[in-house]
N, C-alpha and C positions, 0 to 999 in steps of 0.2 A: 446481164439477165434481167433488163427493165428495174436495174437499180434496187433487185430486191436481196437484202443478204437472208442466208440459210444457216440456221444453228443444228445443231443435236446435242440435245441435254441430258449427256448420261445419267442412267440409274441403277444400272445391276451389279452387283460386286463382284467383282470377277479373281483371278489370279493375273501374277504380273504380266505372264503371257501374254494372256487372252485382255488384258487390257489394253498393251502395245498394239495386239491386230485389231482391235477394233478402234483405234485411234486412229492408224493407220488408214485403215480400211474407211472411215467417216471422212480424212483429206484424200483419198484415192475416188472416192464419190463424188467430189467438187462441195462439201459442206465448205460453209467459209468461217464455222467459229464451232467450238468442242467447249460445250459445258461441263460443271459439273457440280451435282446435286450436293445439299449442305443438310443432310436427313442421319440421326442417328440408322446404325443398320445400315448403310451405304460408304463407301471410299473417304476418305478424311480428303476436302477437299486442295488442300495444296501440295503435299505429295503427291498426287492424283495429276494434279497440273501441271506441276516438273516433268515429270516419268515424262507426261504428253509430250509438253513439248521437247524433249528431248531425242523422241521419236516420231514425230513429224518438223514439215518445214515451213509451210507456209501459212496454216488456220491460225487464226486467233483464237484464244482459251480464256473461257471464262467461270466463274463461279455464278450458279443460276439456282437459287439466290443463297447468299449467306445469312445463316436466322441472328442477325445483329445482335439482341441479345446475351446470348451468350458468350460472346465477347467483350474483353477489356478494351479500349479504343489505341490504347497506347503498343498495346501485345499483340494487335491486329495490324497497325501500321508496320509493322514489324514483319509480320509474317509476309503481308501485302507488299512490301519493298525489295522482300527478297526473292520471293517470286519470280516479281516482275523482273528485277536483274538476271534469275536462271532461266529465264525462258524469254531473252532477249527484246523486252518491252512488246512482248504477244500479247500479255493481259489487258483481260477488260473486268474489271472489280463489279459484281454483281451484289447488292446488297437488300434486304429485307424483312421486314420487322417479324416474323415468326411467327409462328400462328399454330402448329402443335403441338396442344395440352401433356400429354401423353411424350412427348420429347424432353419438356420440363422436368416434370415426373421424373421419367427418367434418368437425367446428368442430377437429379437433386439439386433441381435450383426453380426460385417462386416465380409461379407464371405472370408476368405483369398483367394490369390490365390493357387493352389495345391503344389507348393515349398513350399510357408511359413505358411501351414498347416503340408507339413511333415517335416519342419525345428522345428515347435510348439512341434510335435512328440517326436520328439530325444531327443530336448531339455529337456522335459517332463520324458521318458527313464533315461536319464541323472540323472536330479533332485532326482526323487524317488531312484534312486541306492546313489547317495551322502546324502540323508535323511536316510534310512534304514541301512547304513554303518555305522553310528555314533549312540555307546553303548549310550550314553545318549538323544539321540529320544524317545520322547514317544508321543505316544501311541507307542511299540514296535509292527511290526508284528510277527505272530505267529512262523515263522520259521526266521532265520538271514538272510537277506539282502532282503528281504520280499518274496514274492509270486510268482512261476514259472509264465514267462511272456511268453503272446499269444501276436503276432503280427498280422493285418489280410491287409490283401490287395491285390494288382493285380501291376501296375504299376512296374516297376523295380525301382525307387528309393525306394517306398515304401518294398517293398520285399527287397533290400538293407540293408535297417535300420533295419526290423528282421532279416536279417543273420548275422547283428554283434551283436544285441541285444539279441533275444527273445530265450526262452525256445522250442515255437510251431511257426511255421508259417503258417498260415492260408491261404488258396486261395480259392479268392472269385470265380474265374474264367471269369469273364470278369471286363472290366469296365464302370461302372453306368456312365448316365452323368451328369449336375449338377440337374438334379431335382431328383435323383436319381433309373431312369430306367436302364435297363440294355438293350441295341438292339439286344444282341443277346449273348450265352455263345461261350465261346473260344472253339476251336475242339482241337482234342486231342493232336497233332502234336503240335501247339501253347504253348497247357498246357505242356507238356513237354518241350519243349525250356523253361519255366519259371523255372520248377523245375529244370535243367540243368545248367540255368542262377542262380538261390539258392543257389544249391551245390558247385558252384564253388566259388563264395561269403563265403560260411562258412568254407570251406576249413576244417582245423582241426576238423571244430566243427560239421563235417556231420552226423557224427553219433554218434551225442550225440544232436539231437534236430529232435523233430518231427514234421512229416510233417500234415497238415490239409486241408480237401477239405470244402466247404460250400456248402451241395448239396440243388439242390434250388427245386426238385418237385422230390416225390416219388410214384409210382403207382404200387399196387401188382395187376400183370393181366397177364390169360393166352395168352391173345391176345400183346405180346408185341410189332408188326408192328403196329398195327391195331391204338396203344396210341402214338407211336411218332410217328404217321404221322398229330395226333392231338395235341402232341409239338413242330409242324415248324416252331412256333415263336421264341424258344428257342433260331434255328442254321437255321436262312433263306436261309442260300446258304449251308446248309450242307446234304445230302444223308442221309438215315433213315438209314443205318446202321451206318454211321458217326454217327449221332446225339445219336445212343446207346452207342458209345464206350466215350462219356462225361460220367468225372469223376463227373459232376456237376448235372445229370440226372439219375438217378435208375429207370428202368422198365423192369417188367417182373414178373416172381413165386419169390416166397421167393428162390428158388435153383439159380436160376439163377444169382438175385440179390447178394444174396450171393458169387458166384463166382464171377462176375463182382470185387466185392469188392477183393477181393483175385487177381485176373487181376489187377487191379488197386496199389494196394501192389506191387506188383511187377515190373508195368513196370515204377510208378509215384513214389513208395517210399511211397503213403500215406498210412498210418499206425495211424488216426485220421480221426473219417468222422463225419460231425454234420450235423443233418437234420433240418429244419425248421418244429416250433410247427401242423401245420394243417398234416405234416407225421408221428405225433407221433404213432399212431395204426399201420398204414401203417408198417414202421418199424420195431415195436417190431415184425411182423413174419419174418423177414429177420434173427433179433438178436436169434429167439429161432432155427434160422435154422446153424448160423455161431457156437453156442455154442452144 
């Protein structure tokens, strides 16, 4: 499909059921990887990922993103290894430095400041590669040195860290503030300087790590002015044509959308796009139009 892979990154908490059909139901649409959200109030993500894959066969499952923080590095690799062994080295280990005040709060535990969340990070990074390098770790993961790593984020330090780290780089496309709203998505021009800002960071290793968008609203519609002039919260100071050429924004026919994406490949590099769970339908006619 022009070498573009497709996520969905669930969000709604469901029962065991209705979790199975819609996992099902996301590899029976040709999605090629099943997230899954690390948000108090939603699924505990590695049970979440087991069940999956254990009722599907062929997506790869991932955690999109895990708020690192909260995590011991040691208790993490742990859980990450075991995973990866029950669901037959499907995982792709999504991780991120956290960004929900209000989350903190919550579990009672002190919000870092944004450095020494993505210092936690690295740190974090770090630990699981000196854990999964050494033959006598066990639980061993599925594959040696454990699980192709997603980074996700916006910030340039944060983006930083997955250019020396990560397998995937993830762009959220703007940045949340601490309660975790987003005011508004970056325009295109921006988004680019970021990926520009990446590339140059990974140097050697540009093409050999893929790039990821996180797109936040998708609408199959003939009318496609008529819907982003009713997304102007997205890009308040941005032009409706502006606000279409966000990588972060899909609107319009399934053809369209689909080119967009192909647009996107090539002027961004992104060659990974995940949608969030309420686009899952939405979607799959974009995916039977790219295939």
């Amino acid at each position: 499909m022009g070498g573009i892979r497709v996520g969905v990154n669930m969000t709604v908490p469901s029962s065991r059921a209705e979790w199975v059909d819609k996992c099902r139901k996301a590899e029976d649409l040709g999605f090629d990887v099943i997230g899954v959200a690390d948000h108090l109030g939603m699924h505990a993500p590695f049970p979440a990922i087991v069940l999956a894959g254990e009722v599907t066969e062929r997506v790869r499952l991932n955690t999109f993103v895990l708020n690192v923080p909260f995590y011991n590095a040691a208790l993490l690799a742990r859980e990450v290894a075991t995973t990866d062994q029950f669901v037959d080295g499907r995982l792709e280990l999504g991780l991120g430095a956290g960004y929900v005040k209000a989350e903190f709060d919550a579990a009672g535990l002190p919000f870092p400041s944004a450095g020494e969340r993505i210092d936690h990070l690295e740190r974090t990074i770090a630990e699981l590669r000196r854990l999964y390098a050494d033959p006598g770790y066990k639980p061993q993961p599925a594959r040696p040195g454990g699980p192709p790593l997603l980074v996700g984020g916006w910030g340039r330090r944060t983006l930083g860290v997955a250019a020396k780290h990560a397998d995937v780089i993830a762009f959220t496309g703007a940045a949340p503030d601490r309660e975790g709203n987003m005011a508004g998505l970056a325009g295109a021009d921006e988004f680019k300087n970021r990926v520009e800002f990446v590339r140059a960071e990974l140097g050697e290793r540009a093409d050999d790590v893929e790039l990821n968008v996180l797109v936040q609203y998708v609408a199959v519609t003939e009318d496609r002015m008529g819907v982003l002039e009713q997304l102007r919260q997205y890009g308040p100071t941005l032009t409706l044509d502006q606000l279409g050429e966000l990588p972060t924004l899909l609107v319009g026919t399934p053809e369209q959308i689909a080119e967009q994406l192909q647009e996107n490949k090539e002027r961004f590099g992104l060659n990974y796009v995940t949608v969030l769970e309420p686009s899952l339908d939405a979607f799959a006619q974009v995916i039977a139009r790219l295939r």
